[in-house]
Structures are given as C-alpha cells and as structure tokens.
PDB file of the backbone (N, CA, C, O) and the ligand in Angstrom, with CONECT records:
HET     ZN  A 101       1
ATOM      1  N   UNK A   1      20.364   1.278 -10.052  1.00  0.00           N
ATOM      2  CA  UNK A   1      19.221   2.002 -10.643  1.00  0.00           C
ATOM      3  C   UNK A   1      18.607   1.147 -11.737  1.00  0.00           C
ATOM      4  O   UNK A   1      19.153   0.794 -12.783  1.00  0.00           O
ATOM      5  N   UNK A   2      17.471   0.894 -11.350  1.00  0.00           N
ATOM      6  CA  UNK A   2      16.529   0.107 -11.955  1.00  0.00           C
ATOM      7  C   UNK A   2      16.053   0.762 -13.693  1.00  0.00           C
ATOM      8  O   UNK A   2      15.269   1.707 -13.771  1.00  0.00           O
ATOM      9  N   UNK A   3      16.593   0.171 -14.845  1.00  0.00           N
ATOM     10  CA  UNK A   3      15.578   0.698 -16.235  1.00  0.00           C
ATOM     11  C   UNK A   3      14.495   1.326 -16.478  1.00  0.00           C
ATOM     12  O   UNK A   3      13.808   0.376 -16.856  1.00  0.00           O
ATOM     13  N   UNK A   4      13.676   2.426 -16.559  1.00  0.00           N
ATOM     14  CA  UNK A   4      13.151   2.616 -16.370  1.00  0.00           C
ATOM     15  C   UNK A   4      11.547   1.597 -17.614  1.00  0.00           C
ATOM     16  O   UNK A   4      11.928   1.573 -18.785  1.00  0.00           O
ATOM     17  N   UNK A   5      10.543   1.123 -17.491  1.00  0.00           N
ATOM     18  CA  UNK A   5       9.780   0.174 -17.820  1.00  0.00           C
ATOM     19  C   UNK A   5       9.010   0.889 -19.241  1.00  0.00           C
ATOM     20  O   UNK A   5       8.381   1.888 -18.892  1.00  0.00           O
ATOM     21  N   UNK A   6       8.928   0.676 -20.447  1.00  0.00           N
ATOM     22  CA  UNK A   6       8.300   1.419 -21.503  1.00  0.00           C
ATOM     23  C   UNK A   6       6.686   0.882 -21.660  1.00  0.00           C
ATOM     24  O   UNK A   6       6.286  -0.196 -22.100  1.00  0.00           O
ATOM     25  N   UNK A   7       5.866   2.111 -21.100  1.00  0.00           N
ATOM     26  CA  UNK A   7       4.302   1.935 -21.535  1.00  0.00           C
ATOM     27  C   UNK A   7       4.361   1.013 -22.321  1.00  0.00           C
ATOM     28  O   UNK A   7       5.296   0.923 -23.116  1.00  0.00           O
ATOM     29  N   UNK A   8       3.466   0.215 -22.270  1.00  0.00           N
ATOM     30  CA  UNK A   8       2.970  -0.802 -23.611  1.00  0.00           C
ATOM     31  C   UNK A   8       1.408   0.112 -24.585  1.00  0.00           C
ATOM     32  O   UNK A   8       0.779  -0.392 -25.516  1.00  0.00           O
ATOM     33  N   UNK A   9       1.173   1.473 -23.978  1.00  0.00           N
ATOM     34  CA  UNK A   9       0.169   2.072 -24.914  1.00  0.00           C
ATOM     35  C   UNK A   9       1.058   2.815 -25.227  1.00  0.00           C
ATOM     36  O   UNK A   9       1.433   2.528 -26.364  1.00  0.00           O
ATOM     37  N   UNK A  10       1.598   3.628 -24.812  1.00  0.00           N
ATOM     38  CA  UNK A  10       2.219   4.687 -25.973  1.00  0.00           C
ATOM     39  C   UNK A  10       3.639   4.742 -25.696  1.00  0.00           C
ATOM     40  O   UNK A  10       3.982   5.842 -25.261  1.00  0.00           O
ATOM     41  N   UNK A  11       4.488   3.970 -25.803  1.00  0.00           N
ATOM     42  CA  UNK A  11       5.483   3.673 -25.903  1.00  0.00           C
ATOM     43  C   UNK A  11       6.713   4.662 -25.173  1.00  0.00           C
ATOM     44  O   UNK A  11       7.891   4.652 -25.530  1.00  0.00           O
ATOM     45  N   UNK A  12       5.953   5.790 -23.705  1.00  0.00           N
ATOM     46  CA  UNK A  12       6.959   6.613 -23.025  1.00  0.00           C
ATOM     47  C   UNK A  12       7.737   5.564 -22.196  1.00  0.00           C
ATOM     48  O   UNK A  12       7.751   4.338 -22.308  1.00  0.00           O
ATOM     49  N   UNK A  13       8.376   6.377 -21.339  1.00  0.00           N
ATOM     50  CA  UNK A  13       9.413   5.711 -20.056  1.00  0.00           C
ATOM     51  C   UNK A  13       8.295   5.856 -19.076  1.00  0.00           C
ATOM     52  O   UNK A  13       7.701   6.933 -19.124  1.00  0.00           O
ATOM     53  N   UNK A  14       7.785   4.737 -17.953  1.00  0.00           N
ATOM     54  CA  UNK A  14       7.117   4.724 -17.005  1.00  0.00           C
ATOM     55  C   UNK A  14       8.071   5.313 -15.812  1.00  0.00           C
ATOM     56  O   UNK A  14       9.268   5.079 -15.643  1.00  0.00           O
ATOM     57  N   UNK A  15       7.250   6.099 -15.075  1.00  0.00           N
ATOM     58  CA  UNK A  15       8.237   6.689 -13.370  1.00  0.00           C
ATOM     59  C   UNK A  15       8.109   5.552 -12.187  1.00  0.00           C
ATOM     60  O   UNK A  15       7.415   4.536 -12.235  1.00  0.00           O
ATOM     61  N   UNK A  16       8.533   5.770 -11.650  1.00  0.00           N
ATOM     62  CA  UNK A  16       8.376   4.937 -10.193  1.00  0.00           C
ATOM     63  C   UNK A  16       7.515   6.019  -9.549  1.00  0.00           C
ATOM     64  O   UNK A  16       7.720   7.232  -9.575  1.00  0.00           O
ATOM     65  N   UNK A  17       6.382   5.271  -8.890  1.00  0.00           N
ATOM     66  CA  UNK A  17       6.116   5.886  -8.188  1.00  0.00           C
ATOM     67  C   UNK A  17       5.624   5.169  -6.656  1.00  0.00           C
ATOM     68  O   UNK A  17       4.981   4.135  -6.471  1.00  0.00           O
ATOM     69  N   UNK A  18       5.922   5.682  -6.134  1.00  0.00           N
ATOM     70  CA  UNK A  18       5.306   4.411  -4.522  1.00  0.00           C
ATOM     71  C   UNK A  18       4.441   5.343  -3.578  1.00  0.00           C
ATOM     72  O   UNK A  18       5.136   6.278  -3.180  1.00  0.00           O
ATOM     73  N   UNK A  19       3.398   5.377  -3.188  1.00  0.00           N
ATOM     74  CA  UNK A  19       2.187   6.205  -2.069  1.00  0.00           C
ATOM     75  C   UNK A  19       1.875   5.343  -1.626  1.00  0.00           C
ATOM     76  O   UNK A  19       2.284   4.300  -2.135  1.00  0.00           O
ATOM     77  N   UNK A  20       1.004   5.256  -0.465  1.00  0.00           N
ATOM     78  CA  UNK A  20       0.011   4.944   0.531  1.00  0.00           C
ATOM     79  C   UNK A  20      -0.872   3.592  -0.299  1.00  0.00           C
ATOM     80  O   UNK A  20      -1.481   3.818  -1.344  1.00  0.00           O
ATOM     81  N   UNK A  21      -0.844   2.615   0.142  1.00  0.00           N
ATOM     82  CA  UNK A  21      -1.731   1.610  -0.070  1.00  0.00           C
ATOM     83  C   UNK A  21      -2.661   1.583   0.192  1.00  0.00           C
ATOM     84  O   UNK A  21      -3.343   0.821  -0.494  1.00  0.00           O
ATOM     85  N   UNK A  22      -3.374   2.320   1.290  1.00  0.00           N
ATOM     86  CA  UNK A  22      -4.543   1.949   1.960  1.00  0.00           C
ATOM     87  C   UNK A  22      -5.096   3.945   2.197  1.00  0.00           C
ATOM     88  O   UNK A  22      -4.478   4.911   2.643  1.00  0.00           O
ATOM     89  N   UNK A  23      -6.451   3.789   1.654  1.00  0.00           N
ATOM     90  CA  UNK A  23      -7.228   4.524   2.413  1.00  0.00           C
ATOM     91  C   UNK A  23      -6.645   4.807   3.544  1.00  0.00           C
ATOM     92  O   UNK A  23      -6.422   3.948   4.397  1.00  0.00           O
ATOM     93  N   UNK A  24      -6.195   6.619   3.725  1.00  0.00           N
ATOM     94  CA  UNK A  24      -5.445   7.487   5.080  1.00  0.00           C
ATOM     95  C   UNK A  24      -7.057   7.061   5.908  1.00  0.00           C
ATOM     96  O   UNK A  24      -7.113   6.225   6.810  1.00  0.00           O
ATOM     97  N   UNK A  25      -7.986   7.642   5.505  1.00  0.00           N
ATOM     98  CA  UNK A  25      -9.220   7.733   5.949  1.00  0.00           C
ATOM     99  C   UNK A  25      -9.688   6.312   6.992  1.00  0.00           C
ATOM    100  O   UNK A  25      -9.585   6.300   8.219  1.00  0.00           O
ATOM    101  N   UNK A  26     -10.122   5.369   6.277  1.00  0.00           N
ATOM    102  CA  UNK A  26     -10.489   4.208   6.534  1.00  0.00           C
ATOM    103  C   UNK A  26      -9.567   3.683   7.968  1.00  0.00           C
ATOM    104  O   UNK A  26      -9.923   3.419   9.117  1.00  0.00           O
ATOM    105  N   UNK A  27      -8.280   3.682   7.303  1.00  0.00           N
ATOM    106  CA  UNK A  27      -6.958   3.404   8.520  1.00  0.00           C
ATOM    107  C   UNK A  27      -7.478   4.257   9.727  1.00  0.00           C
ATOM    108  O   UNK A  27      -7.686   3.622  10.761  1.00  0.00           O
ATOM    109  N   UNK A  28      -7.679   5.394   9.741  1.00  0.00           N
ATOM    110  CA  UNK A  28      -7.744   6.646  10.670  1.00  0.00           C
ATOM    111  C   UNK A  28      -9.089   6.212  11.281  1.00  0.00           C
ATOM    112  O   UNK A  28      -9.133   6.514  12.474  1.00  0.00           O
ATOM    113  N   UNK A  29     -10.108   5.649  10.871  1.00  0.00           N
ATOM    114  CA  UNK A  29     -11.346   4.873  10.975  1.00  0.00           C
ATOM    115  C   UNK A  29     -10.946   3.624  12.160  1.00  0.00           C
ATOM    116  O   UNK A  29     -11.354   3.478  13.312  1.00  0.00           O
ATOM    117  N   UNK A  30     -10.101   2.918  11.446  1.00  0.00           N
ATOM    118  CA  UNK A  30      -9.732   1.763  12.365  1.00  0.00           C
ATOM    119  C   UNK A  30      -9.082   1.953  13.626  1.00  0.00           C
ATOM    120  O   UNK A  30      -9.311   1.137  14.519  1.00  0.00           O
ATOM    121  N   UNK A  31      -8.054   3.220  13.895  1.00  0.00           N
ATOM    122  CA  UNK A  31      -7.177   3.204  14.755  1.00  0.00           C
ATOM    123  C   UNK A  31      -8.328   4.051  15.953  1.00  0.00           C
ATOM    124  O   UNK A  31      -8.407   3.883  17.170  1.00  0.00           O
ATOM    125  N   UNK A  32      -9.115   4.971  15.058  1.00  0.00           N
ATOM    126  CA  UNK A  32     -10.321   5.620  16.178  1.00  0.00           C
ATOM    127  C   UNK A  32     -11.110   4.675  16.854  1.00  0.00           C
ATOM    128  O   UNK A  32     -11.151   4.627  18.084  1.00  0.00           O
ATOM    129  N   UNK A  33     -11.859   3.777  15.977  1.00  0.00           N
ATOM    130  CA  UNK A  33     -12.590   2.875  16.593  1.00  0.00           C
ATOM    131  C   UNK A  33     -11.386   1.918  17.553  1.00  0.00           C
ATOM    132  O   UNK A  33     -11.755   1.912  18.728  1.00  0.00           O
ATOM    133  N   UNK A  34     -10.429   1.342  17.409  1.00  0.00           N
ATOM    134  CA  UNK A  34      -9.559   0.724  18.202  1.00  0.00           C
ATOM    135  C   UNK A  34      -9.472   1.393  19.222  1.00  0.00           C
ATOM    136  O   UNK A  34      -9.443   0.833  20.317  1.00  0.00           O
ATOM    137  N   UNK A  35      -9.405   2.851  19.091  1.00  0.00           N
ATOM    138  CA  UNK A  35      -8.811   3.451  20.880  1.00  0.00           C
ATOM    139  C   UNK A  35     -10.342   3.431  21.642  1.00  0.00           C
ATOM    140  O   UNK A  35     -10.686   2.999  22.742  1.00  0.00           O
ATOM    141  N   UNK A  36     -10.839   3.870  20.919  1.00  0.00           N
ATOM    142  CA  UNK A  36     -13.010   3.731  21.302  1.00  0.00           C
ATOM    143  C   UNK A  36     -13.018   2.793  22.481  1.00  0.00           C
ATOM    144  O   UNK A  36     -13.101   2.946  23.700  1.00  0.00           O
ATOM    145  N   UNK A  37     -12.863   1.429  21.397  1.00  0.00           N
ATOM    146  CA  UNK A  37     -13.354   0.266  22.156  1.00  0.00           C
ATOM    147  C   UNK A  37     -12.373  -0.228  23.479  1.00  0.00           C
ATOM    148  O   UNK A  37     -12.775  -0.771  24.509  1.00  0.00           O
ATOM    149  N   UNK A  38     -10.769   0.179  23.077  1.00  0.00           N
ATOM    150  CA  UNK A  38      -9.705   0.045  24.180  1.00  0.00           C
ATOM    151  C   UNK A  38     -10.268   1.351  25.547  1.00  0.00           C
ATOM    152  O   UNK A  38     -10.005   1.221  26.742  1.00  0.00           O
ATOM    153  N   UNK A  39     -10.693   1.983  25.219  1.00  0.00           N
ATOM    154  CA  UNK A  39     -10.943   2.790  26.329  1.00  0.00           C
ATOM    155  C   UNK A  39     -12.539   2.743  27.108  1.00  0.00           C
ATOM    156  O   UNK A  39     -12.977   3.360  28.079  1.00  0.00           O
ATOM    157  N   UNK A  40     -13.045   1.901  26.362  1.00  0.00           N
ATOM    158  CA  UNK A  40     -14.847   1.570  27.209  1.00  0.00           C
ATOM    159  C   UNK A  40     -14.145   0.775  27.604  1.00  0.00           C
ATOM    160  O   UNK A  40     -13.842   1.160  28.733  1.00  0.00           O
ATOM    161  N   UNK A  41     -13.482  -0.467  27.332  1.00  0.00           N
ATOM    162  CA  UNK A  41     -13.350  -1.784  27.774  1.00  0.00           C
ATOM    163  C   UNK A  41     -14.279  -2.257  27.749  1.00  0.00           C
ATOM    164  O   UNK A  41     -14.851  -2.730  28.731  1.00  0.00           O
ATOM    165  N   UNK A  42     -14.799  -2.256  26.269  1.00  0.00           N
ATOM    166  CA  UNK A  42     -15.903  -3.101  25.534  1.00  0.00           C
ATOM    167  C   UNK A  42     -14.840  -4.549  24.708  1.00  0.00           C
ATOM    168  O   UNK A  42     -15.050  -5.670  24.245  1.00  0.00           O
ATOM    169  N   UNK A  43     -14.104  -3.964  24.845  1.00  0.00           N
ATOM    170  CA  UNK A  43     -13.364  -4.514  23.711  1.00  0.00           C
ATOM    171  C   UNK A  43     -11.802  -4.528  23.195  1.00  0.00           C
ATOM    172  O   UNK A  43     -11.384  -4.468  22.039  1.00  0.00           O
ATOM    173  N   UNK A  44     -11.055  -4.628  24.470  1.00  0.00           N
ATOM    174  CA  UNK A  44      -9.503  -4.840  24.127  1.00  0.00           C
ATOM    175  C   UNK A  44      -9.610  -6.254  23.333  1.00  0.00           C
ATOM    176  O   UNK A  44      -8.736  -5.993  22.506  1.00  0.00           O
ATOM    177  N   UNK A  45      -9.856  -7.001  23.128  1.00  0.00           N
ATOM    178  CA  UNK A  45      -9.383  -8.579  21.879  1.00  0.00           C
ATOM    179  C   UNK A  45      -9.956  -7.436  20.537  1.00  0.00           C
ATOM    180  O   UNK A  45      -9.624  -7.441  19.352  1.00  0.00           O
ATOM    181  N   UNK A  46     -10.982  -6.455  21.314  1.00  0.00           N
ATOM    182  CA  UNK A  46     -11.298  -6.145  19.473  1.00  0.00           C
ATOM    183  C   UNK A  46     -10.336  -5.273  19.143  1.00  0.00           C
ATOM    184  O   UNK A  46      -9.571  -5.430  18.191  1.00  0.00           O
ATOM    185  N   UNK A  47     -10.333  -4.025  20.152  1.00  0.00           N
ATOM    186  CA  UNK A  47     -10.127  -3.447  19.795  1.00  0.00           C
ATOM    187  C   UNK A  47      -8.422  -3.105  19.548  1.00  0.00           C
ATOM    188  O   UNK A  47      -8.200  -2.020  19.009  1.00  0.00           O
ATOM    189  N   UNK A  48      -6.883  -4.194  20.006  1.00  0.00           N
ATOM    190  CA  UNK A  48      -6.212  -3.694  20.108  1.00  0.00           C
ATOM    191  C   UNK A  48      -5.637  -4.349  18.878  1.00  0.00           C
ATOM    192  O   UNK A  48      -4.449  -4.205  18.589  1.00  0.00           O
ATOM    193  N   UNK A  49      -6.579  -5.164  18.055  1.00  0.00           N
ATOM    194  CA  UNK A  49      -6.258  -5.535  16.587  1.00  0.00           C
ATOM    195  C   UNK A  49      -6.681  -4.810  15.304  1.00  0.00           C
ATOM    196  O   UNK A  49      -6.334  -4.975  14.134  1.00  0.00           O
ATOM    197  N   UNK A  50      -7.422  -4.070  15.806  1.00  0.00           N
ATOM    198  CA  UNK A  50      -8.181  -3.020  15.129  1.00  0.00           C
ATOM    199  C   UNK A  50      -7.272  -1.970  14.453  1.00  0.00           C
ATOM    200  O   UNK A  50      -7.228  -1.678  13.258  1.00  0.00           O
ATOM    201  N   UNK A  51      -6.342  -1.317  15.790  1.00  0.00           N
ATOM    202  CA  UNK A  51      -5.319  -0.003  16.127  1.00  0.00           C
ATOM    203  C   UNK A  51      -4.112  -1.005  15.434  1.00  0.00           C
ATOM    204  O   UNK A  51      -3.389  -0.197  14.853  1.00  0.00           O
ATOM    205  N   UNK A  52      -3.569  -2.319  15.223  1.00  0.00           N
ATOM    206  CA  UNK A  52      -2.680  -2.825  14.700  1.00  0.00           C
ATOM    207  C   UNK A  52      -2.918  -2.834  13.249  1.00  0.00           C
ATOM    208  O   UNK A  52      -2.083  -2.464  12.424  1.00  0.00           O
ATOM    209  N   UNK A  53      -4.594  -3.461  12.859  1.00  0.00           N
ATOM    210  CA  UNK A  53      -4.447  -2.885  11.369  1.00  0.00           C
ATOM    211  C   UNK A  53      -4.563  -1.769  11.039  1.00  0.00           C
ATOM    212  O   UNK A  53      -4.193  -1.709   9.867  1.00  0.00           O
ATOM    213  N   UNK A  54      -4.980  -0.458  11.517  1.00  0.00           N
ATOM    214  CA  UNK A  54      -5.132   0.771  11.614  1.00  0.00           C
ATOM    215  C   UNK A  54      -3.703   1.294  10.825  1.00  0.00           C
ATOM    216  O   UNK A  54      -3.513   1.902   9.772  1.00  0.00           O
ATOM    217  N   UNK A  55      -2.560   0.595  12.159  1.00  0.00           N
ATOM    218  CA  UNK A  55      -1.581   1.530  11.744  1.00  0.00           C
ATOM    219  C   UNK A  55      -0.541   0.457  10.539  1.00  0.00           C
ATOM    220  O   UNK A  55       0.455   0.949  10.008  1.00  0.00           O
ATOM    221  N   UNK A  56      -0.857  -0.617  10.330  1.00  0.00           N
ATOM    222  CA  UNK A  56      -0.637  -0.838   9.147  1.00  0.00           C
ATOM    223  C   UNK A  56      -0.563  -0.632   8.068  1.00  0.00           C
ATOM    224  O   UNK A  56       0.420  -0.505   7.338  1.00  0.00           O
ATOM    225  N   UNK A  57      -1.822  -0.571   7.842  1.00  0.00           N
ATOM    226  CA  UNK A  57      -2.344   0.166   6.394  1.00  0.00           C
ATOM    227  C   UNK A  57      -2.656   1.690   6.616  1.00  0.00           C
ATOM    228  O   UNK A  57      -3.666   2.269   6.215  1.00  0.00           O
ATOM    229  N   UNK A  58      -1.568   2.265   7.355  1.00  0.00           N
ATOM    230  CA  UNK A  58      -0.763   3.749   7.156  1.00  0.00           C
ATOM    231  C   UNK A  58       0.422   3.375   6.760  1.00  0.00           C
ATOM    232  O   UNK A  58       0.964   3.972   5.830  1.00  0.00           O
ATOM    233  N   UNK A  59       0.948   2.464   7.313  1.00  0.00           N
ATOM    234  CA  UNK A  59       2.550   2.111   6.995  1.00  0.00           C
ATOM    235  C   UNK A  59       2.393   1.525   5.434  1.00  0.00           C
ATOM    236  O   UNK A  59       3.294   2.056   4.785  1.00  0.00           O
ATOM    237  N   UNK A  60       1.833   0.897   4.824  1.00  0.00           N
ATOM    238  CA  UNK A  60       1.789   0.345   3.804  1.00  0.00           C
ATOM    239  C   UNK A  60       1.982   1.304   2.888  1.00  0.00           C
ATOM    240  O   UNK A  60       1.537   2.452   2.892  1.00  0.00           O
ATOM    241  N   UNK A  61       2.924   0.575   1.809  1.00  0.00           N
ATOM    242  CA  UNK A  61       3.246   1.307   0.863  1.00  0.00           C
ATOM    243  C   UNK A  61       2.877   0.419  -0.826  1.00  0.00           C
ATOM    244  O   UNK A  61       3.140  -0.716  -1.223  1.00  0.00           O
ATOM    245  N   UNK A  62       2.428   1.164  -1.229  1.00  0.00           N
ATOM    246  CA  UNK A  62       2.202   0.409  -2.914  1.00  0.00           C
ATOM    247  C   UNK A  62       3.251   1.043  -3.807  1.00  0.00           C
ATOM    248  O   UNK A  62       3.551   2.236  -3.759  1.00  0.00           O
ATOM    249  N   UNK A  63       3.864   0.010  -4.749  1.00  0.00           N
ATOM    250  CA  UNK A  63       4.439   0.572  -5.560  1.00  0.00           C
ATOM    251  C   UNK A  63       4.220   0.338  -7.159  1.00  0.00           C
ATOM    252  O   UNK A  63       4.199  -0.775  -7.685  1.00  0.00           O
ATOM    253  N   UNK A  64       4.073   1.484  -7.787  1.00  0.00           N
ATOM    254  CA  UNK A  64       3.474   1.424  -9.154  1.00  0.00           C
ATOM    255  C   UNK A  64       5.026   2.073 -10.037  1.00  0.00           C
ATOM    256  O   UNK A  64       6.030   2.710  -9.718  1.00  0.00           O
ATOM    257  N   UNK A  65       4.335   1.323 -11.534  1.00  0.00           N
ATOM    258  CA  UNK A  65       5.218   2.560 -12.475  1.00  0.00           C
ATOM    259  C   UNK A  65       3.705   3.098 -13.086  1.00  0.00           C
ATOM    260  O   UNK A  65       2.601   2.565 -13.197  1.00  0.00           O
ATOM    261  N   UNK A  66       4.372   4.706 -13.484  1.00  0.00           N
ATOM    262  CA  UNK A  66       2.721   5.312 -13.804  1.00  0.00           C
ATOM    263  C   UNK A  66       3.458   6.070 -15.187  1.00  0.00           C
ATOM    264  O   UNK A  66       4.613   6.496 -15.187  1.00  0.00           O
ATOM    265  N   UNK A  67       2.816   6.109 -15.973  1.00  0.00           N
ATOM    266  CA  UNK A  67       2.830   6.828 -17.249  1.00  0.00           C
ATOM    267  C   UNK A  67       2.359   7.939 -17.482  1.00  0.00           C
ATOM    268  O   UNK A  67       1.185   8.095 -17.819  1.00  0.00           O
ATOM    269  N   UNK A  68       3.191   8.879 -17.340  1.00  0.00           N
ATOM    270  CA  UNK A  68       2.943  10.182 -16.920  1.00  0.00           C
ATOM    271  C   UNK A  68       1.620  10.826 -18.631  1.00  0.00           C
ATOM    272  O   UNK A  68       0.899  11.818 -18.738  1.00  0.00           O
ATOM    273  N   UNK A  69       1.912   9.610 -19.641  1.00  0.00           N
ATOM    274  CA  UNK A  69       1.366  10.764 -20.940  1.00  0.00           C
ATOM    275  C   UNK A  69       0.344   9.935 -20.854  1.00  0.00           C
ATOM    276  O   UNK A  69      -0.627  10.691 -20.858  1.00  0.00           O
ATOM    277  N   UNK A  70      -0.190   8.442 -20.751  1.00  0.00           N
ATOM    278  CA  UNK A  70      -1.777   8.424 -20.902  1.00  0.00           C
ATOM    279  C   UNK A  70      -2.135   7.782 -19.488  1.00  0.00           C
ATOM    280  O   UNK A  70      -3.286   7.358 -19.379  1.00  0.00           O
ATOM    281  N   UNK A  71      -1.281   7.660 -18.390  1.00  0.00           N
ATOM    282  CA  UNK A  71      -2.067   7.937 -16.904  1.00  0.00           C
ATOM    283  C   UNK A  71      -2.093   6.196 -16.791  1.00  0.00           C
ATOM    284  O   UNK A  71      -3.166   5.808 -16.328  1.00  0.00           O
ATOM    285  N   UNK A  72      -1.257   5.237 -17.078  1.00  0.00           N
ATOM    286  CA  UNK A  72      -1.573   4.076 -17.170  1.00  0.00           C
ATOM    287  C   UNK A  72      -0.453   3.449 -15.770  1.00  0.00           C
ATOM    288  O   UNK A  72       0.722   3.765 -15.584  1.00  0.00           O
ATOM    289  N   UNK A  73      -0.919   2.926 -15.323  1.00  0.00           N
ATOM    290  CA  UNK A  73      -0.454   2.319 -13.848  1.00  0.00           C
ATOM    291  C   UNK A  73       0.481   1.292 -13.849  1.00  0.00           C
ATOM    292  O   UNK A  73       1.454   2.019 -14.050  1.00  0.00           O
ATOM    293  N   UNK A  74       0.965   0.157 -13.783  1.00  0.00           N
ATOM    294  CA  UNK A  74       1.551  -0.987 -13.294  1.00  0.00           C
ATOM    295  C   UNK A  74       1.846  -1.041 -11.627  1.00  0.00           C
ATOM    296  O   UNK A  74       2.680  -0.371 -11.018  1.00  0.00           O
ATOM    297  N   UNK A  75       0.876  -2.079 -11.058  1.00  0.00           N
ATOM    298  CA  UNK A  75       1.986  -2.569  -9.640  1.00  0.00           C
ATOM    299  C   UNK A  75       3.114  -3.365  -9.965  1.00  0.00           C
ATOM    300  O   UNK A  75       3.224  -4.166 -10.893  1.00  0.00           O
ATOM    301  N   UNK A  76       3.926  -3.057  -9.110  1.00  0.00           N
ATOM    302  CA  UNK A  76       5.187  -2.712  -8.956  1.00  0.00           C
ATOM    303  C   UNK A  76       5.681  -4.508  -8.046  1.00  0.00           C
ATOM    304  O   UNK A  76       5.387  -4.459  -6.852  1.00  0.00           O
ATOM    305  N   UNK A  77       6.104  -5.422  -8.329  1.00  0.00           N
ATOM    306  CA  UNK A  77       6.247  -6.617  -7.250  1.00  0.00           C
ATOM    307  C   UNK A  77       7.643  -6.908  -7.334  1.00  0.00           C
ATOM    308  O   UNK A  77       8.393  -6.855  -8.310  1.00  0.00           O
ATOM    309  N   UNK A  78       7.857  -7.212  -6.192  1.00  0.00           N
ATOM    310  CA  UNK A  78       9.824  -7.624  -6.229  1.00  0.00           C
ATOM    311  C   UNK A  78       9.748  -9.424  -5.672  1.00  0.00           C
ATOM    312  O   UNK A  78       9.125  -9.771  -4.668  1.00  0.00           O
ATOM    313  N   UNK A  79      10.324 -10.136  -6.345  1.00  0.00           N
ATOM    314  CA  UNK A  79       9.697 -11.905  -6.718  1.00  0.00           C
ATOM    315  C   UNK A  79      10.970 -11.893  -6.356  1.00  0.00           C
ATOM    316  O   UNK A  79      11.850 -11.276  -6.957  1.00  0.00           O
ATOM    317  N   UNK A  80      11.139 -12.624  -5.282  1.00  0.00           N
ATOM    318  CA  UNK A  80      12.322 -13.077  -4.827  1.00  0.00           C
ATOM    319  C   UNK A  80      13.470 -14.042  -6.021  1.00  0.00           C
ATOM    320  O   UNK A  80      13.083 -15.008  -6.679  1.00  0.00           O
ATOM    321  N   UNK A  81      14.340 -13.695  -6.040  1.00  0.00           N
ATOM    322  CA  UNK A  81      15.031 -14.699  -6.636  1.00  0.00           C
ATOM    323  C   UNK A  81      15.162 -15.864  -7.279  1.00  0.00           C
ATOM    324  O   UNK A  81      15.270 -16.363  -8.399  1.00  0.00           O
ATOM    325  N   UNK A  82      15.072 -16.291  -5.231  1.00  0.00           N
ATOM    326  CA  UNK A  82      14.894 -18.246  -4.911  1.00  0.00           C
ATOM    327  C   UNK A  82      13.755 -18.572  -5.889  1.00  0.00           C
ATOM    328  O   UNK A  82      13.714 -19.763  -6.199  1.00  0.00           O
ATOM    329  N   UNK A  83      12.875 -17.832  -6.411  1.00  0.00           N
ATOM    330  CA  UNK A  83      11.218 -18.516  -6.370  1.00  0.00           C
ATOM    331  C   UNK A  83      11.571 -18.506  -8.232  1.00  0.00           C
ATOM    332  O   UNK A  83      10.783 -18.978  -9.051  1.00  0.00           O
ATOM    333  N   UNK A  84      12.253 -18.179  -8.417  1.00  0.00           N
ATOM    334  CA  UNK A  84      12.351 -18.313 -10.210  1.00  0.00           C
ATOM    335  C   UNK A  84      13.415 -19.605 -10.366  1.00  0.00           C
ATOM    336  O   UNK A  84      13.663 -20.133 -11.450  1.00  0.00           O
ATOM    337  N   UNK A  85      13.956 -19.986  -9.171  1.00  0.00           N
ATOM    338  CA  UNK A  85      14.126 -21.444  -9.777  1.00  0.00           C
ATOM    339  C   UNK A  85      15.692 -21.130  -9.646  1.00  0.00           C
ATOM    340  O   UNK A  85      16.223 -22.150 -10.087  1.00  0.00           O
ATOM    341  N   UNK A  86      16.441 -20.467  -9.364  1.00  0.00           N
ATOM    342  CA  UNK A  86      18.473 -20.041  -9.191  1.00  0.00           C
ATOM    343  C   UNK A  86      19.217 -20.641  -8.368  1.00  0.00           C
ATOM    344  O   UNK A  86      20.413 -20.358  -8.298  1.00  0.00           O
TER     345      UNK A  86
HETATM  346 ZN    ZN A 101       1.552   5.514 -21.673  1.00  0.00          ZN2+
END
C-alpha cells in the first residue's frame, strides 16, 4: 500500500483515483463508425482500425491522485525502475 501523496495547495492526503481515459462517447463514436464502414464494405482497412481504437480507449484507464478539499488532480505514472538508472 502505496503513501498516500500530500496536496501541495492545502496540505490534505490526496486519494487514488483511476476512471476512463477517453471520452465513453467519442470511443462509442469510433466503434459505430468502425462497424458502419465494416458492414458497407466501404472500408474494412478503415474501418477495422477504427473498432480497435474504439475499444481501446474504453479499456483505457487514467490514473490520478485527486484532492478531495480543493479538487486538485495529479496523473498518476509508474516509471519503471530500470529507467532511473538501478
Ligand atoms: Zn488540496
């Protein structure tokens, strides 16, 4: 269990919080137009990359700490190890 991270404005405990990265909407946009074009057969090269980013950025997840008392955000990044030099 990870510390929890102290606001740098008002000095609370930040939460974890992790939701949806991407516009539900937009995604739901992409995967419609993907089946669209897969089913005219206007467009399987378009369209079956379309329905792959579609359902991507549903799967995508962001992770923030959020400060529940003045609403202040941080993304959230996990830096591999190797890359700090160990
Ligand atoms: Zn705060």
């Amino acid at each position: 269990m990870a510390k929890p991270i102290i606001c740098t404005h008002c000095n609370s405990p930040m939460q974890e919080y992790s939701g949806p990265r991407y516009n539900r909407k937009v995604a739901g946009f992409f995967i419609i137009g993907g089946i669209f074009a897969v089913l005219f057969w206007v467009g399987m090269v378009l369209g079956i990359p379309l329905i792959l980013v579609g359902l991507y950025m549903l799967g995508a997840k962001r992770e923030l700490w959020v400060c529940k008392d003045c609403n202040t955000a941080v993304e959230r990044f996990n830096i591999d190890s190797e890359k700090l030099g160990k």
